[in-house]
Structure formats: structure tokens, C-alpha cells
N, C-alpha and C positions, 0 to 999 in steps of 0.2 A: 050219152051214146058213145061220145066218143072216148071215155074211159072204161064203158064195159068190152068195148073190142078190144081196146089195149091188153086190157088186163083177160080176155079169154086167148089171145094171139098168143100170148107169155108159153101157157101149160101145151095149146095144141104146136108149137114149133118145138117145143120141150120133146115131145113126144114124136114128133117127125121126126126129128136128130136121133131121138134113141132108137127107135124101133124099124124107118124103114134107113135111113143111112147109118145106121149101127154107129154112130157116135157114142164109144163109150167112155172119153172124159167127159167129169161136171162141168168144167170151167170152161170148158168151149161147146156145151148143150148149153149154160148158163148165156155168155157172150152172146152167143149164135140168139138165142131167145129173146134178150134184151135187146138188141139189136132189131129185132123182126118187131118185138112191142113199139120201142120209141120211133121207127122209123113210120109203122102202122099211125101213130099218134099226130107225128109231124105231117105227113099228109093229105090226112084227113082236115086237121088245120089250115092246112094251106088252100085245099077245097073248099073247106067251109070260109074262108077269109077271099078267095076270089069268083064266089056265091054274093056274098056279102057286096063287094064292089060292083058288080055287074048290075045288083039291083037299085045301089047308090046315084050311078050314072044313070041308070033309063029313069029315075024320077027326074 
């Protein structure tokens, strides 16, 4: 799950930057993109990791 969000955040933030912020470099649609996936990745991680703990302690 949490690499099909990653990887659908990529193209829809791609598309945000082009179309309604008229970003028209690659490299900073690219940046801006990548950014928006790893950051989507890491906190979902973080969620699922302090999921993880919560249920650790109440056993």
C-alpha cells in the first residue's frame, strides 16, 4: 500500500505543477514530484511504525 501511493503521488503532483501552477520546467516538476512521493513514503512509515508501537505496549 504504501508503495502504490508513493508511486500514484509521483504523476498526480507532476500534473499539479504543470497544469494548475504552470510549472513549466522539468527539473523543478521533477524535484517538486519526488519530493511530494518520498516525503508521502516517509510518513506513512512513520504512521505505520508508531501503529506498530502503540499496539506493542498495550500487550
Amino acid at each position: 500500500m504504501q508503495e502504490i501511493l508513493t508511486a500514484v503521488t509521483y504523476p498526480i503532483v507532476w500534473l499539479i505543477c504543470g497544469y494548475l501552477l504552470k510549472i513549466e520546467s522539468g527539473l523543478a516538476k521533477l524535484l517538486i514530484s519526488l519530493t511530494a512521493a518520498i516525503l508521502v513514503y516517509v510518513l506513512i512509515g512513520i504512521k505505520r511504525s508508531q501503529k506498530e508501537n502503540n499496539e506493542d505496549n498495550e500487550d
